[in-house]
C-alpha positions as CSV (number, residue, x, y, z in Angstrom):
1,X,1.7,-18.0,18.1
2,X,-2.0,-17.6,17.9
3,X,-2.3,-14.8,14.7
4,X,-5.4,-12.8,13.5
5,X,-5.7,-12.5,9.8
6,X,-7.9,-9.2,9.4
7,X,-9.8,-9.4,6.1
8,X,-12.5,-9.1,3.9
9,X,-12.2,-12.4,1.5
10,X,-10.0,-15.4,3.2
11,X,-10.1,-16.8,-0.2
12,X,-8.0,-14.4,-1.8
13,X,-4.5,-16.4,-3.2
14,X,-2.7,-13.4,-1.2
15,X,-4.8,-14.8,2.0
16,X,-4.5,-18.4,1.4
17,X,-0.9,-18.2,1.2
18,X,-0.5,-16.3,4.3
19,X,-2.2,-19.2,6.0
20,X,-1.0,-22.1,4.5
21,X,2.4,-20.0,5.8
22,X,1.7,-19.7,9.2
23,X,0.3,-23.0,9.6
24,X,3.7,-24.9,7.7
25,X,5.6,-23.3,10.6
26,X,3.1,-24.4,13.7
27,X,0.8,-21.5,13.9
28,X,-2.8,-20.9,14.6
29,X,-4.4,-18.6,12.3
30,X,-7.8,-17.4,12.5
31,X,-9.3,-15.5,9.5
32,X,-11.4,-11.8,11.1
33,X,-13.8,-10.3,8.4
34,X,-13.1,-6.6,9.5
35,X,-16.5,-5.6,8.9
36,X,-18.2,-8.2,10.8
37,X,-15.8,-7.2,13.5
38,X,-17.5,-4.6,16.8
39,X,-15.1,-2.7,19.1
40,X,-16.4,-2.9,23.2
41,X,-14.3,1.1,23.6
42,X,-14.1,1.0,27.3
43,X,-11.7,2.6,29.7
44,X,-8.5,0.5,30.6
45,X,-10.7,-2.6,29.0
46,X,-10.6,-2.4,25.4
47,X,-12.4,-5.4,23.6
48,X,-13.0,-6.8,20.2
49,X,-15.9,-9.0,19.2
50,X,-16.1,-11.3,16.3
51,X,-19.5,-13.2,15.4
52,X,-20.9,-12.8,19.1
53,X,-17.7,-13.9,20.6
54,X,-14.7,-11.7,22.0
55,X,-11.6,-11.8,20.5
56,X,-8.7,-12.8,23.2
57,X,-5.1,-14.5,23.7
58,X,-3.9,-13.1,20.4
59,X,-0.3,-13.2,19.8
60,X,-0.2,-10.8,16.7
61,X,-2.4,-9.5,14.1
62,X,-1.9,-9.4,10.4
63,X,-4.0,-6.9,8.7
64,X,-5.0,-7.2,4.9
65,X,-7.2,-3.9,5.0
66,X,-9.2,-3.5,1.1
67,X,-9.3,0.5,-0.2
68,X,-12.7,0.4,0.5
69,X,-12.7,-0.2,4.3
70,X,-9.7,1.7,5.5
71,X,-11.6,3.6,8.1
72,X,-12.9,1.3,9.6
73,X,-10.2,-1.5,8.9
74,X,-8.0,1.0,11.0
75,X,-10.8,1.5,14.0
76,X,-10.4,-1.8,14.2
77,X,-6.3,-2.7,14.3
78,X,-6.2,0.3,16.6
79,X,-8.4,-1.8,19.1
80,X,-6.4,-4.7,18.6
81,X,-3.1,-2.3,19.2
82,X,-4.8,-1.1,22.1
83,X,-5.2,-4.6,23.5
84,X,-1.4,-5.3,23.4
85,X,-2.1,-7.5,20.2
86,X,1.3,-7.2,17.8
87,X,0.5,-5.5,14.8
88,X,2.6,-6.6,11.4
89,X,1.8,-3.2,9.8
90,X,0.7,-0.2,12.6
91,X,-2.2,1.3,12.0
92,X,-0.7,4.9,12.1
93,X,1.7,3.7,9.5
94,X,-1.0,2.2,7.3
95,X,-3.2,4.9,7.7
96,X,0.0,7.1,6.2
97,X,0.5,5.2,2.6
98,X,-3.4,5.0,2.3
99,X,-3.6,8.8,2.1
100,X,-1.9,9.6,-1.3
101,X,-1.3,13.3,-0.7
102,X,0.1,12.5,3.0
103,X,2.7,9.6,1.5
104,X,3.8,12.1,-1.1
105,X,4.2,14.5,1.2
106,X,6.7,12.6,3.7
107,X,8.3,10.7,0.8
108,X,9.5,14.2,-0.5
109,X,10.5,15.2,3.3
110,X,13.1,12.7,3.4
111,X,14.4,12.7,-0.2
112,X,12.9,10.2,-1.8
113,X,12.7,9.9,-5.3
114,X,9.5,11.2,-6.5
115,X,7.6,12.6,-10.0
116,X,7.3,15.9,-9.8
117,X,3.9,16.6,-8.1
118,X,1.1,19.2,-7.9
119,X,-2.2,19.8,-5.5
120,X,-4.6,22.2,-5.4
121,X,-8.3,23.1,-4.5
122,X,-9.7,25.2,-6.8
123,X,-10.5,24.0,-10.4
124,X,-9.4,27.3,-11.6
125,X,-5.8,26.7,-10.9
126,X,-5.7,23.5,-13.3
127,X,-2.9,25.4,-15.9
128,X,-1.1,26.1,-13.3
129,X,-1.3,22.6,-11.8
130,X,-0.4,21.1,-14.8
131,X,2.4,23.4,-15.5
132,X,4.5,22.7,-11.4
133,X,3.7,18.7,-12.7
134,X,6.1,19.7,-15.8
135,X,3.2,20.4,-18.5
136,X,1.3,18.3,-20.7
137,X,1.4,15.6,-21.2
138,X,0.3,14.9,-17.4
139,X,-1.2,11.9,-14.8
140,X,-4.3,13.0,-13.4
141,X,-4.9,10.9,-9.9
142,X,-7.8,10.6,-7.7
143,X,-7.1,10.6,-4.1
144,X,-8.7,7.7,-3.5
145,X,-8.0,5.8,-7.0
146,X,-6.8,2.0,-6.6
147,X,-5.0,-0.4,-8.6
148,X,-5.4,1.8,-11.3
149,X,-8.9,2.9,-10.9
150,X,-9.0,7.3,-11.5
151,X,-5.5,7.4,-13.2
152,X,-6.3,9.6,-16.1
153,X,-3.2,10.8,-18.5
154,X,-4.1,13.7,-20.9
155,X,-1.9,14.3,-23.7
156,X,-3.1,18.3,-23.8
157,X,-3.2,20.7,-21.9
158,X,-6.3,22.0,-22.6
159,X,-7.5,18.0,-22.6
160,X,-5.6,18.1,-18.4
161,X,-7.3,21.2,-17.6
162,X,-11.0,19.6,-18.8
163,X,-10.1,16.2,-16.6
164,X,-9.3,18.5,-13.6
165,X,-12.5,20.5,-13.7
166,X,-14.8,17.6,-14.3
167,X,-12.9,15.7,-11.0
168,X,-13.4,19.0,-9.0
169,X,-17.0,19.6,-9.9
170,X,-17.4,15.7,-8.5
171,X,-15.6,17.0,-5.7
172,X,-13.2,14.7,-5.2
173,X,-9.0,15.7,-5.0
174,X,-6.8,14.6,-7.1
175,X,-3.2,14.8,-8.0
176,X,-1.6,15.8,-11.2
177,X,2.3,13.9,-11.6
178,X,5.1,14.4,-14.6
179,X,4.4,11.4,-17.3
180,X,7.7,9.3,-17.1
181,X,7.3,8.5,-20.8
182,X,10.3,6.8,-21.3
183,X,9.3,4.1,-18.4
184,X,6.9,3.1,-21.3
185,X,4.5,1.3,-19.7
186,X,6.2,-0.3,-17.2
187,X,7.2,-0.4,-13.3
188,X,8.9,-2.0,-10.4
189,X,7.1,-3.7,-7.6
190,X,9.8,-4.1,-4.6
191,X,8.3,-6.5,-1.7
192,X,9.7,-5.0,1.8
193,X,9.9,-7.1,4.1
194,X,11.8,-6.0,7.7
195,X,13.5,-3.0,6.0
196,X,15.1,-6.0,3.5
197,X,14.2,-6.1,-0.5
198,X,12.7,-10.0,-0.2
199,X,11.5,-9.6,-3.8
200,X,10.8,-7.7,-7.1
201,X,9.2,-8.0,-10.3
202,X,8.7,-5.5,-13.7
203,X,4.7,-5.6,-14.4
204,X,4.4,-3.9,-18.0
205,X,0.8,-3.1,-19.1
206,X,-1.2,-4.0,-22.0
207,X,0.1,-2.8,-25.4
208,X,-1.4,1.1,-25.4
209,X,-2.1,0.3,-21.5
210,X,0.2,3.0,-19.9
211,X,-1.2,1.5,-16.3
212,X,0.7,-1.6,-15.0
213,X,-1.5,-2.6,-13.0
214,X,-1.7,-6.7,-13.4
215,X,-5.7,-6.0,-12.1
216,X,-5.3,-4.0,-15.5
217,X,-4.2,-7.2,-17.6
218,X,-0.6,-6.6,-17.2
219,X,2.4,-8.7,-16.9
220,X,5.2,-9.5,-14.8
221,X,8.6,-10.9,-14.6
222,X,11.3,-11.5,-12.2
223,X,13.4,-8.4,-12.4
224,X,16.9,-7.4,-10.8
225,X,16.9,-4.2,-9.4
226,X,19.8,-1.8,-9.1
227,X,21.5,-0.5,-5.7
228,X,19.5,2.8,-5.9
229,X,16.4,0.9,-6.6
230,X,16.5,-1.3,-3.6
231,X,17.7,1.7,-1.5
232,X,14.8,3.9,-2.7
233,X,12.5,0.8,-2.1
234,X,13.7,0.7,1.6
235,X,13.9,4.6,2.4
236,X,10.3,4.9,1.3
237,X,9.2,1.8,3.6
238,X,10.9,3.6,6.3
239,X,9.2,6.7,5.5
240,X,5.5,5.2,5.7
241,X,6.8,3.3,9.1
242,X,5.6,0.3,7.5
243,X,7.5,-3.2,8.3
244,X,5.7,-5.0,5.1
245,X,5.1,-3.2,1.8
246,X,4.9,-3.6,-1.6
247,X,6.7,-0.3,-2.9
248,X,5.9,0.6,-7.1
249,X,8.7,2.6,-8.9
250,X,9.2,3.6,-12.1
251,X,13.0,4.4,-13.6
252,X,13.1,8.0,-14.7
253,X,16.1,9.1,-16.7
254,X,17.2,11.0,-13.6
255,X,16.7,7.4,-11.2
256,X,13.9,5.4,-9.5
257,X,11.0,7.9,-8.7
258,X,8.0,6.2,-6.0
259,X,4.4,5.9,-7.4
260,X,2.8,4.1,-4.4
261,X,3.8,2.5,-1.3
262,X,1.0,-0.3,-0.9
263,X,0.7,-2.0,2.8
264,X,-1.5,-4.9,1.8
265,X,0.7,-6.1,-1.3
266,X,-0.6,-9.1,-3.6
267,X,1.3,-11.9,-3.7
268,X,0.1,-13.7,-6.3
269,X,2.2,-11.6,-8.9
270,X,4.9,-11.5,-7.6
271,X,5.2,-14.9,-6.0
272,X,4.7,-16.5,-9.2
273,X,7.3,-14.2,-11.2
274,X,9.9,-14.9,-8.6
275,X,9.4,-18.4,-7.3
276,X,10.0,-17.0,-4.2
277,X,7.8,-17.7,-1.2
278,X,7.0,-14.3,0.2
279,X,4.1,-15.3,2.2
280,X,7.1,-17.8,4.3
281,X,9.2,-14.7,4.7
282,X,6.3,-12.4,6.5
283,X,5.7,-15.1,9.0
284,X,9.2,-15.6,9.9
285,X,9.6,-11.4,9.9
286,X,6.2,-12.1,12.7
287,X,8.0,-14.6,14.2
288,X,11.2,-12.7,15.0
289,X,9.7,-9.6,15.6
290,X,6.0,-10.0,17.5
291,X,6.5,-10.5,21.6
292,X,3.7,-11.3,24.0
293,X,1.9,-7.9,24.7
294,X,4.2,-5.7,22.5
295,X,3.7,-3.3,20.0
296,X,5.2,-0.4,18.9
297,X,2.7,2.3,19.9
298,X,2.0,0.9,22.7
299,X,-2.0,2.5,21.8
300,X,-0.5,5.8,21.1
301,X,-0.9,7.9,17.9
């Protein structure tokens, strides 16, 4: 197959491996920065051009889109859907996990486990926010927050209120969530791969660190999950629509409850905590799964 690897830095250990991957098993592999990429949005002709030169005879296209480019990451994939290019993740379903309230949102439609969860508008509502997330202490989120980054947890009340009002008078949304103390730091990170747990690993954060977040200076370890937590992992992959995913999970007294579902997992952690070679096991999902001119939108959506 000839693959597009959409991203920003192809020296990433997450991008390397994805290469090296594709390449072990006879491959071409050509590295797209998104950004450098520009979109030719004509009727029944749709075209992509990369450093002065149009993109063509692409078999599939893997997209690593960073937090900080999503709009126009997705502009992008969309064009490349739109040109019968097989997309790994779609860009509807990426699009889905990226917006926080939206993933929430569908992940409590169908019955995944969740913490309990409360959004509003006006900063005048925070005691009531804080009291539907189950009352102080509380997880403040940013909407648009990132491996860790605007993840706030106040002890008080009155401490949750003062981080809610100062978030709203930057205008920016946010989230408040129950504190699963007795998870105590730490959290599950399942790899999905084709609706199959490939691998999982327990990151546990700095000592007084309640963020796991190994960009945080956390840990992890090879980890065997439990029925429920590989079904949970699964059901909330299915939910996003997303084929490859790195789903976060935390074990509640009452079960596994999602954080995140992440469509541009690193592999780096987990890779190294499991031996395993995930990067191998997305090419060979490509492999079985991309076919010359087919996606699954077909451009739609």
């Amino acid at each position: 197959m000839k693959i597009a690897l959409m991203c920003q830095n192809a020296k990433l250990y997450s991008h390397q491996r994805l290469i090296e991957a594709a390449e072990a098993r006879g491959h071409t592999i050509d590295v797209i920065r998104t950004l450098n990429c520009y979109m030719n949005i004509a009727s029944r002709r749709p075209e992509i051009y990369f450093n002065g030169e149009s993109l063509t005879g692409y078999d599939a296209v893997i997209p690593r889109i960073g937090a900080s480019v999503t709009f126009y990451g997705l502009a992008v994939l969309r064009q490349f859907e739109m040109m019968g290019v097989f997309p790994l993740n779609e860009s509807v379903a990426i699009g889905r996990s990226r917006d926080k309230l939206r993933s929430m949102q569908l992940l409590a439609r169908d019955g995944v486990g969740l913490p309990v969860t409360a959004f509003a508008h006006d900063a005048k509502q925070a005691g009531e926010v804080v009291k539907l997330a189950g009352g102080a202490p509380v997880v403040i989120k940013l909407l648009e927050g990132t491996q860790g980054i605007g993840v706030v947890l106040a002890d008080t009340e009155r401490s949750a209120k003062s981080v809610i009002e100062a978030f709203r008078g930057a205008n920016v949304n946010i989230l408040a969530q129950e504190f699963i103390k007795e998870s105590a730091g730490t959290d599950i990170r399942a790899i999905v791969v084709g609706g199959k747990v490939v691998a999982a690993m327990k990151r546990t954060g700095e000592e007084g660190e309640f963020r796991s977040n190994l960009h945080r200076g956390g840990s992890a370890k090879l980890i065997k999950i439990s029925p429920e937590e590989r079904s949970t992992a699964i059901r909330a992959a299915k939910s996003m629509g997303l084929a490859v995913c790195g789903v976060d999970m935390l074990r509640a007294n009452h079960g596994a409850v999602v954080m995140e579902v992440n469509s541009s997992p690193g592999l780096e952690g987990v890779e190294k905590a499991t031996g395993l070679d995930v990067a191998g096991m997305i090419i060979q999902h490509l492999e079985k799964t991309a076919k010359p001119g087919a996606t699954r939108t077909k451009g739609k959506g």
